[in-house]
RODO-2510 file (C-alpha; in nm, 4 decimals, decimal comma):
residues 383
     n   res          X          Y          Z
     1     x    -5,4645     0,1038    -8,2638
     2     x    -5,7047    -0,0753    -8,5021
     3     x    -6,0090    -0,1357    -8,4113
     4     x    -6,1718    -0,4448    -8,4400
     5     x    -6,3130    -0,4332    -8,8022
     6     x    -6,5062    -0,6498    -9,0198
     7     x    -6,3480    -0,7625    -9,3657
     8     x    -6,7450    -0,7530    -9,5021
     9     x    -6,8962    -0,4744    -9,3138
    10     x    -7,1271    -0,3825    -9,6037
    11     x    -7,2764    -0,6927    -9,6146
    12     x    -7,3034    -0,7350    -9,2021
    13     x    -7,4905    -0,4273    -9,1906
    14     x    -7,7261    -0,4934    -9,4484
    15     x    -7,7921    -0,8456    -9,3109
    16     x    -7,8193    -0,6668    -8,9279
    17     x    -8,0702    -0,4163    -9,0320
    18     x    -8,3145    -0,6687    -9,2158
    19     x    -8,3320    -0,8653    -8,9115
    20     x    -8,3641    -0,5863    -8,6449
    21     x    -8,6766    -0,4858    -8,8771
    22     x    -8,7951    -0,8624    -8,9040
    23     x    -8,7783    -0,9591    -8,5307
    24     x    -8,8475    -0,6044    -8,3674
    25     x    -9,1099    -0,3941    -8,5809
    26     x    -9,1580    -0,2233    -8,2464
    27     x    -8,8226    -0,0392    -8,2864
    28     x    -8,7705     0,2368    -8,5107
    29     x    -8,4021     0,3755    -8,6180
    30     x    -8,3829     0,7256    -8,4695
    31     x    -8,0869     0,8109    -8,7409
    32     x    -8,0104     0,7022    -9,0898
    33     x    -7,6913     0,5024    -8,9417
    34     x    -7,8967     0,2688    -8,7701
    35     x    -7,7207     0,2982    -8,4953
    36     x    -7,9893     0,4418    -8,2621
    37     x    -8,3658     0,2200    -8,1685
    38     x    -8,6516     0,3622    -7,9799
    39     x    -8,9386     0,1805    -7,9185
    40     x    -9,1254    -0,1290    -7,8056
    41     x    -9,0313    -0,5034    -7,7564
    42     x    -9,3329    -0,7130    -7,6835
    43     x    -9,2287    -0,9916    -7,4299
    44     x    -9,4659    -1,2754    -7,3131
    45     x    -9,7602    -1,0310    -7,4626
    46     x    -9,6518    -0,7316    -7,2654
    47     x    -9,4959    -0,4224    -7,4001
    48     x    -9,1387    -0,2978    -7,2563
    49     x    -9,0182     0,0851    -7,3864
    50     x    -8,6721     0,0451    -7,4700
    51     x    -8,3425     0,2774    -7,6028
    52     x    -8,0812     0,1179    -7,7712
    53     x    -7,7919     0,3128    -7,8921
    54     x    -7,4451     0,1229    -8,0355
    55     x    -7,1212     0,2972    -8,0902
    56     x    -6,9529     0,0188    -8,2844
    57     x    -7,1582    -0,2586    -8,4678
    58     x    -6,9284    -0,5370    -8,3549
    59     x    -6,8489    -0,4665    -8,0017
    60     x    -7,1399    -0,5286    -7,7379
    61     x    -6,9414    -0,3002    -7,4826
    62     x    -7,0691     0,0009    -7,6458
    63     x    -7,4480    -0,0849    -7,6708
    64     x    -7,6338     0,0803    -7,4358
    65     x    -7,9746     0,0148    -7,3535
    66     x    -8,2062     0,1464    -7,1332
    67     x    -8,6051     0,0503    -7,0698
    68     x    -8,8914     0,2411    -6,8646
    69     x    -8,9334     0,1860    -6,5056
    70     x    -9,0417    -0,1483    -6,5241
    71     x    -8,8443    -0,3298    -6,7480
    72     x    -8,5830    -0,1691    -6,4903
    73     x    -8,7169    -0,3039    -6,1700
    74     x    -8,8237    -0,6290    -6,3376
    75     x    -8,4215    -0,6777    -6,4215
    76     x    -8,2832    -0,5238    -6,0699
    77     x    -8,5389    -0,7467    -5,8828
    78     x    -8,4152    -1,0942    -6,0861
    79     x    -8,0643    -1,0420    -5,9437
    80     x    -7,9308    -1,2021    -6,2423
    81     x    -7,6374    -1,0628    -6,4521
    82     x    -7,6538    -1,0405    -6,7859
    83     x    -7,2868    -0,8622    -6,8588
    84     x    -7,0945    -1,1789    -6,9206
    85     x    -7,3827    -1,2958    -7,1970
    86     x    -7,4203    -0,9802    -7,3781
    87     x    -7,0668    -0,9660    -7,4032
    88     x    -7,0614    -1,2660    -7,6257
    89     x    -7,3078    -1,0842    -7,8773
    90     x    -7,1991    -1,0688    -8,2202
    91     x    -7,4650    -0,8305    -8,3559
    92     x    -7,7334    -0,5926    -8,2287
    93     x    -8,0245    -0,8103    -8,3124
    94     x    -7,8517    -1,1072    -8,1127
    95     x    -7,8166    -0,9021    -7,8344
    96     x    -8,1736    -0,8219    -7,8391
    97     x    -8,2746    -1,1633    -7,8725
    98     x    -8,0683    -1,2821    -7,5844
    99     x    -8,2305    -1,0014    -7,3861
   100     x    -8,5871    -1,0819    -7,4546
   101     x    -8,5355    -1,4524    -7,3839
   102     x    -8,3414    -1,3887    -7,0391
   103     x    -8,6268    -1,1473    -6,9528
   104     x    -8,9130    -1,3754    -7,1025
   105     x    -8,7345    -1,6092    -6,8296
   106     x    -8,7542    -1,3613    -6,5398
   107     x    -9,0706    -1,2800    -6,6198
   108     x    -9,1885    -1,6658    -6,6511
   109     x    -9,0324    -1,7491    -6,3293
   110     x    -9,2050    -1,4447    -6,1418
   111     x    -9,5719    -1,5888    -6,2732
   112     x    -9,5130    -1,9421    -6,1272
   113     x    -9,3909    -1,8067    -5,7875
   114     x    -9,7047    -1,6370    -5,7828
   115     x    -9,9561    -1,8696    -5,9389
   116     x    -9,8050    -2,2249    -6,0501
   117     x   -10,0319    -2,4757    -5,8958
   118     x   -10,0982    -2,6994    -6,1647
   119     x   -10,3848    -2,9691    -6,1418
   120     x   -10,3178    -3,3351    -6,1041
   121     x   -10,3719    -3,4198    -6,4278
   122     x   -10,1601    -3,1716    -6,5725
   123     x    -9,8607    -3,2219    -6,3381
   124     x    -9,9344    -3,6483    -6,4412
   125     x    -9,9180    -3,5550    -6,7985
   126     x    -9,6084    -3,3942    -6,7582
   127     x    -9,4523    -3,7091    -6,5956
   128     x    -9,6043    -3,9537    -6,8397
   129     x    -9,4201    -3,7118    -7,1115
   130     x    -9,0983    -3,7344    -6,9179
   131     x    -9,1378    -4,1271    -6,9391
   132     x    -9,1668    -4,0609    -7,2903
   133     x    -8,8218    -3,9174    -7,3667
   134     x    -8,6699    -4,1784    -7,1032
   135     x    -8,5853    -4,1750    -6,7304
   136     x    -8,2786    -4,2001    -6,7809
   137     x    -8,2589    -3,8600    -6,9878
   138     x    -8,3994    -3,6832    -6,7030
   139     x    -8,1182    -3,4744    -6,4881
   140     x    -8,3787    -3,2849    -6,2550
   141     x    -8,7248    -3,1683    -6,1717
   142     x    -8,7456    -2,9208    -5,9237
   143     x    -8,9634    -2,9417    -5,6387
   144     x    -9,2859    -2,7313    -5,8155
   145     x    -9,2807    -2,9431    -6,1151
   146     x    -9,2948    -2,6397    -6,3618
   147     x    -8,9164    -2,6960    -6,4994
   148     x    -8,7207    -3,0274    -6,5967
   149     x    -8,3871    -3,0700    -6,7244
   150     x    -8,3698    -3,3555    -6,9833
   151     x    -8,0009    -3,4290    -7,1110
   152     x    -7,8866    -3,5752    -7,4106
   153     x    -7,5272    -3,7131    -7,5052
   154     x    -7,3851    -3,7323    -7,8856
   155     x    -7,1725    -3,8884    -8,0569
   156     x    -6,8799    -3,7402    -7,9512
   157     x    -6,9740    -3,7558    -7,5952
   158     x    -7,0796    -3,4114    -7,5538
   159     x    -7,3638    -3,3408    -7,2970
   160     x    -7,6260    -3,1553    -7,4121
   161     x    -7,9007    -3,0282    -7,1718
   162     x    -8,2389    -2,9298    -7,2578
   163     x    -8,4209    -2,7044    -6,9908
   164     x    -8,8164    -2,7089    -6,9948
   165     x    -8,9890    -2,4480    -6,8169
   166     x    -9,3963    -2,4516    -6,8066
   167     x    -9,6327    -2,1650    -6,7073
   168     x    -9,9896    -2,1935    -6,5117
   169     x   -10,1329    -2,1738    -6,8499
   170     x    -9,9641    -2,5363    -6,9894
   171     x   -10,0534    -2,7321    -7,2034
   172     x   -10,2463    -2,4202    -7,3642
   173     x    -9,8925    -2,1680    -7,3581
   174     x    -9,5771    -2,3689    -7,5000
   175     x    -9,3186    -2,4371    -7,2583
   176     x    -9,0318    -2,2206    -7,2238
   177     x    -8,6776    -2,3816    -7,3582
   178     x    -8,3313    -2,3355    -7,2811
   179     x    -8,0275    -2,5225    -7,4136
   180     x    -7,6795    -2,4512    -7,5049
   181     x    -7,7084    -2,4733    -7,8713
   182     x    -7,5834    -2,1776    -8,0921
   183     x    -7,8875    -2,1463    -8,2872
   184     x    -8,2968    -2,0787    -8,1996
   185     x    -8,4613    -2,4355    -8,0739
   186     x    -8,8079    -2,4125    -8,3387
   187     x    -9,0920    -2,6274    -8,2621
   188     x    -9,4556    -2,6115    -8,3063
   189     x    -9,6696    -2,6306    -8,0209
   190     x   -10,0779    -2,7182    -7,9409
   191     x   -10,1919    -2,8323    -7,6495
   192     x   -10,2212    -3,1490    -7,7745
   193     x    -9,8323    -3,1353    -7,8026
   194     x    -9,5880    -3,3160    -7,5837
   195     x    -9,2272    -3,2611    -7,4515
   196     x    -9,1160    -3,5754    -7,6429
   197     x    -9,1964    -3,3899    -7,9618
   198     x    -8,9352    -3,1106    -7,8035
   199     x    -8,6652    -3,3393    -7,6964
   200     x    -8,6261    -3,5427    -8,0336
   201     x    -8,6352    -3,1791    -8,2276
   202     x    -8,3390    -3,1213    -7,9759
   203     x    -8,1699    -3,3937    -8,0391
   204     x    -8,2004    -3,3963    -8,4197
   205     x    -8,0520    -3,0269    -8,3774
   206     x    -7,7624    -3,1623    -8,1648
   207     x    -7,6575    -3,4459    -8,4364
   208     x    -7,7019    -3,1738    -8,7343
   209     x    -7,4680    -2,9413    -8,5550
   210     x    -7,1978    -3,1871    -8,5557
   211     x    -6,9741    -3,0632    -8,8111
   212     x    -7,0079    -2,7196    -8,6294
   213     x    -6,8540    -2,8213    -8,3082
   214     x    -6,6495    -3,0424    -8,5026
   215     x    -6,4893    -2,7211    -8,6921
   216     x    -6,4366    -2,5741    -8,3533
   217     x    -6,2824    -2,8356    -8,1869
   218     x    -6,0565    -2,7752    -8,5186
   219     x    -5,9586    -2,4470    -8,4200
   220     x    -5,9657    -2,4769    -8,0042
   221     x    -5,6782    -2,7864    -8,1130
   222     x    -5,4859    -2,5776    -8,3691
   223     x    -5,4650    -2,2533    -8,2608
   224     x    -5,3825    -2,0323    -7,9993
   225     x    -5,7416    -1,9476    -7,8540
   226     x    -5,7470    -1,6356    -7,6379
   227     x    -6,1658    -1,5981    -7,6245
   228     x    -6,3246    -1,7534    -7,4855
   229     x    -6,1411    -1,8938    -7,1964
   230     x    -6,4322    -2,1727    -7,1448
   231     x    -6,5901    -2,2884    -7,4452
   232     x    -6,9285    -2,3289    -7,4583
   233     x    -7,1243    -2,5343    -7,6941
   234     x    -7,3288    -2,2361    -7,7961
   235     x    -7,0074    -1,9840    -7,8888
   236     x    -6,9878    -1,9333    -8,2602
   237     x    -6,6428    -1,7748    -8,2595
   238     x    -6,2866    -1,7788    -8,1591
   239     x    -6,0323    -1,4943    -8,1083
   240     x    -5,7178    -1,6794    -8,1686
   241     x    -5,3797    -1,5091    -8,1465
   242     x    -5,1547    -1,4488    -8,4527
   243     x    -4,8431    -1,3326    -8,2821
   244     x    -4,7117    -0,9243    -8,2383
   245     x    -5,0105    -0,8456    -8,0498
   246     x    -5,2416    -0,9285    -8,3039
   247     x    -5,5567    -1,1624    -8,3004
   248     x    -5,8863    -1,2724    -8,5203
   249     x    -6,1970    -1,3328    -8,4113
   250     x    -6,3530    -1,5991    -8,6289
   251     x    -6,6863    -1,6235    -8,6458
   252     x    -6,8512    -1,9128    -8,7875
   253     x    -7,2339    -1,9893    -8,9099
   254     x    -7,3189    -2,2449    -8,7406
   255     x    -7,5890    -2,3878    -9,0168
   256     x    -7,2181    -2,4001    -9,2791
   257     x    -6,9611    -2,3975    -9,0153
   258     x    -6,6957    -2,4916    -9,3391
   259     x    -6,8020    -2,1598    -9,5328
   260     x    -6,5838    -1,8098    -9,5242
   261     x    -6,6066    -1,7189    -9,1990
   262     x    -6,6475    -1,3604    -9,0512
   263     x    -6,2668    -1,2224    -8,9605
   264     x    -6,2422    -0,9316    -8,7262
   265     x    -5,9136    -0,8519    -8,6429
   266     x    -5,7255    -0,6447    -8,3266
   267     x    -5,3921    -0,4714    -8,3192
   268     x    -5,1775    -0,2801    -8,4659
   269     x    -5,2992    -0,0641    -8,7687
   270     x    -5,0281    -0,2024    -8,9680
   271     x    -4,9779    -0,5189    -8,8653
   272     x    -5,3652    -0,5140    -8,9176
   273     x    -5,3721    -0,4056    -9,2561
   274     x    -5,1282    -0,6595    -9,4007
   275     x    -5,3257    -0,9270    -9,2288
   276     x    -5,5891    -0,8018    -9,4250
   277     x    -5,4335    -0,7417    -9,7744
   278     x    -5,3382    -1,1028    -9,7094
   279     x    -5,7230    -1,2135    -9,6505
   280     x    -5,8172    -1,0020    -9,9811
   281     x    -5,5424    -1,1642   -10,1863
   282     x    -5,5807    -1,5054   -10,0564
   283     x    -5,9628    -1,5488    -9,9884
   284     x    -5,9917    -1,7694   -10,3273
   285     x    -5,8155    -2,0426   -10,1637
   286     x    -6,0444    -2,0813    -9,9540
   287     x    -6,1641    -2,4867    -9,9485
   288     x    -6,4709    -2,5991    -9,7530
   289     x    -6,3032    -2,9509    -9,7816
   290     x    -6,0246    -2,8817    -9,6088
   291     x    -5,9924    -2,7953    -9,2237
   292     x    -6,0614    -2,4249    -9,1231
   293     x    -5,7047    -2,3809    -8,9495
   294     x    -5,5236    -2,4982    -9,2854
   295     x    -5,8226    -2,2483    -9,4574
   296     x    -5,7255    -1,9894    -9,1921
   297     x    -5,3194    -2,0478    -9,2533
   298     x    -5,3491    -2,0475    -9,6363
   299     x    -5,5916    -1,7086    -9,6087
   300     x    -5,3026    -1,5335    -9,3985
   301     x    -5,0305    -1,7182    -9,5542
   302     x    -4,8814    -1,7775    -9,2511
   303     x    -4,8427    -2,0690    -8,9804
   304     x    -5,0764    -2,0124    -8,6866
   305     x    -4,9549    -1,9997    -8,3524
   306     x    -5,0493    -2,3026    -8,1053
   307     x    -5,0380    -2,3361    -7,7459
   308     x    -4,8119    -2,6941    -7,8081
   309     x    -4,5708    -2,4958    -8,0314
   310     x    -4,2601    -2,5310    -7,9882
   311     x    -4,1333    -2,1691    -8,0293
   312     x    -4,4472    -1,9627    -8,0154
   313     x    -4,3836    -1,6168    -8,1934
   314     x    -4,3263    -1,2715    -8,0266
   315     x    -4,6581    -1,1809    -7,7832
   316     x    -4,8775    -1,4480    -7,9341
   317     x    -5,0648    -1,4243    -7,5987
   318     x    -5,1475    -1,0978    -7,6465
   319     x    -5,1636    -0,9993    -7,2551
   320     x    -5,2602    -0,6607    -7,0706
   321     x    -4,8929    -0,4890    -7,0476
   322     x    -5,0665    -0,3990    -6,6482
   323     x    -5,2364    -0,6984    -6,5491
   324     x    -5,0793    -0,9829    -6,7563
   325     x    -5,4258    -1,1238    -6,8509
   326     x    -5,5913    -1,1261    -7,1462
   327     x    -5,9620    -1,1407    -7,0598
   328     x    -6,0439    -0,8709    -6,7161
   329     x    -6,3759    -0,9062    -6,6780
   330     x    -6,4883    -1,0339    -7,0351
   331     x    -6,3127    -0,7336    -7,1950
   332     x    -5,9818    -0,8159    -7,4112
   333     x    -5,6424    -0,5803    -7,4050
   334     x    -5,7720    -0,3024    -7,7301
   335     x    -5,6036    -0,0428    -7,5791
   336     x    -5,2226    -0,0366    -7,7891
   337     x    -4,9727     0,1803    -7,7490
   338     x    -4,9208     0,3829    -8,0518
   339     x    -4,5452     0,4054    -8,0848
   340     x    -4,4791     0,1152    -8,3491
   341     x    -4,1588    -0,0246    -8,1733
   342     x    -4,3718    -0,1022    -7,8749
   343     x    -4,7404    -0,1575    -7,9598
   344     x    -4,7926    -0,3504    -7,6545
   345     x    -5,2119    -0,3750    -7,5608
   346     x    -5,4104    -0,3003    -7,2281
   347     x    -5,7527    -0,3276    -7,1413
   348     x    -5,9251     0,0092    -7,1032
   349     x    -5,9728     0,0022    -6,6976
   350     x    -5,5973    -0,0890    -6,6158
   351     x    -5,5145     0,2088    -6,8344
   352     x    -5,7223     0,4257    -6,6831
   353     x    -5,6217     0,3372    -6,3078
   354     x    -5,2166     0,3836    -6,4245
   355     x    -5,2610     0,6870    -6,5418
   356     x    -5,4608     0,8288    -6,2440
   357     x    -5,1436     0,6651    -6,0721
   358     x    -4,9085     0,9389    -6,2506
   359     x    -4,8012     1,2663    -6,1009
   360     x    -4,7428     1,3636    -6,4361
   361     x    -5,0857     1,2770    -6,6119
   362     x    -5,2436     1,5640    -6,7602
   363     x    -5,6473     1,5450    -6,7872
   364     x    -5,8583     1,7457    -7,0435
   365     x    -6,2043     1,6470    -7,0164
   366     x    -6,2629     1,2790    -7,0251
   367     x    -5,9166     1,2250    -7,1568
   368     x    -5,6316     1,1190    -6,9306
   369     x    -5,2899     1,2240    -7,1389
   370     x    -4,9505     1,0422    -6,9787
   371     x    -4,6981     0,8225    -7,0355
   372     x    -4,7305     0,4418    -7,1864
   373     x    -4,5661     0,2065    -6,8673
   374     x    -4,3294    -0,0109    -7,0841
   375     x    -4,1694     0,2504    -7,3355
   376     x    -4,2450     0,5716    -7,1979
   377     x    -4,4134     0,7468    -7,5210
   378     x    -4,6764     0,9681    -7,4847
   379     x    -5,0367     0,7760    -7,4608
   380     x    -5,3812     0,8680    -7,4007
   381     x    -5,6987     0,7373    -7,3240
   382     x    -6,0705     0,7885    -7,2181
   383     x    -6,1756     0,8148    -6,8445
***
């Protein structure tokens, strides 16, 4: 089995590290690797102890991260999940930054239970800002007035919604934004700022981002996506399948959506390996003015699989040999069998349970040793 690996790891890490240090000077590297934090993060000007240690670089399953008791009972007492977001992470520094902004969040919406009482004339300049941006942009107010949704459709008649959040302290604090864009939403604030200022840096972000969704609309039309399921506007990648069990994750930049992307493929070592003495060989042809699925079938020199194909190649769905799914709870199928006439994938926890299944199964530590279920050869994996 080949794990998922990066065909520019060098230059990931580098790129990681800087921008751990830039965003987080709180958190110090416990090893040279980098692949241990302990410190602070500072959110909404209070200070949260965290651990973060990652076993691989480019899979958010194996981060772990744990916080003192507060930053514990602050997240237990939201009862919100943040599994199915971190598992979209790309790097450790996104995943921190999607952490800090869903607790910033938590923590926002805590104050204004508590305190959010805003004066007249603050909750009738937040309505004169709303008639600002339009009426008809607005797609709900809830019934304390400290959040507003205002929406915005583009060109190619994709809703966009922008989610405004506002603390006891507005106009003085900046409101709190969420959207569904794949990059940060940066505005300067004062309090003599308004929302209108907001929404029209929104929506200039939305038009300028056209040629990224544009690329992915590319892909989710020419290939045979596996991940995500469900799209969302703010998903920078797709795994798509290449046939025998193997897939790519491409990752794009959203800012040059038509630049070499980030390839991190899944399978077999060797069918791995030629895909990427392929990528190596091939990467000069590589044409920002041509579409990224001819780019991506030129780099492998191969035909990508589609879902309208015709004859789609041999386990281009690349489905749990258990379950039959490819996604179980936001994790994908890594597990392959290592014999190379069968090679057939299955997610980690379907594993697991089959083997406890087997008389047979022999267990030595946190290993499970047995039988794979389709060809009989002798497997093993981790409890």
């Amino acid at each position: 089995m080949a794990a998922p690996r990066d065909v520019m790891d060098g230059v990931e890490s580098d790129r990681l590290d800087s921008e751990i240090f830039k965003r987080f000077p709180l958190l110090l590297p416990m090893n040279e690797s980098c692949t241990e934090y302990k410190g602070f993060l500072k959110i909404l000007d209070e200070d949260f102890f965290v651990h973060l240690s990652i076993g691989d670089v480019h899979n958010p399953d194996t981060y772990c991260l744990s916080g003192d008791w507060d930053l514990q009972q602050l997240i237990l007492s939201s009862g919100k999940s943040f599994d199915e977001l971190f598992s979209k992470c790309k790097s450790a520094s996104h995943f921190l930054m999607e952490f800090c902004n869903l607790t910033e969040i938590v923590l926002r919406s805590r104050k204004r239970c508590r305190t959010f009482d805003p004066a007249p004339e603050i909750f009738s300049r937040i309505m004169a800002d709303v008639e600002q941006c339009g009426w008809e942009n607005l797609e709900h107010i809830n019934v304390s007035g400290d959040e507003i949704h205002l929406k915005y459709t583009d060109q190619k008649k994709r809703k966009h919604v922008l989610k405004i959040h506002f603390s006891e302290a507005f106009p003085v604090d900046e409101p709190l934004v969420e959207h569904d864009l794949p990059i940060q939403l940066e505005f300067y604030w004062n309090s003599d700022g308004t929302l209108r200022t907001i929404y029209n840096k929104f929506k200039e972000e939305v038009e300028r981002l056209q040629e990224f969704w544009a690329v992915m609309d590319d892909l989710d039309s020419n290939c045979w996506v596996l991940d995500p399921a469900s799209p969302r506007h703010s998903d920078c990648y797709r795994r798509i399948a290449l046939g025998n069990n193997v897939s790519v994750a491409v990752v794009l930049q959203p800012r040059t959506p038509k630049g070499f992307p980030r390839l991190e493929f899944c399978g077999p070592q060797r069918a791995v390996s030629a895909h990427e003495e392929a990528v190596e060989k091939n990467k000069c042809k590589w044409d920002s003015s041509n579409t990224i699925s001819a780019n991506l079938s030129s780099l492998l020199g191969m035909e990508l699989p589609s879902r309208s194909s015709a004859q789609p190649p041999e386990d281009v769905d690349c489905a749990c040999g258990i379950c039959y799914s490819y996604l179980l709870d936001g994790h994908i199928p890594d597990k392959l069998c290592q014999s190379s006439r069968c090679s057939k994938p299955f997610h980690q926890s379907c594993l697991v349970e089959w083997m406890r299944s087997l008389p047979s199964v022999r267990q030595n530590f946190n290993m499970f040793f047995g039988e794979c279920p389709y060809c009989s050869e002798p497997m093993s994996c981790k409890m």
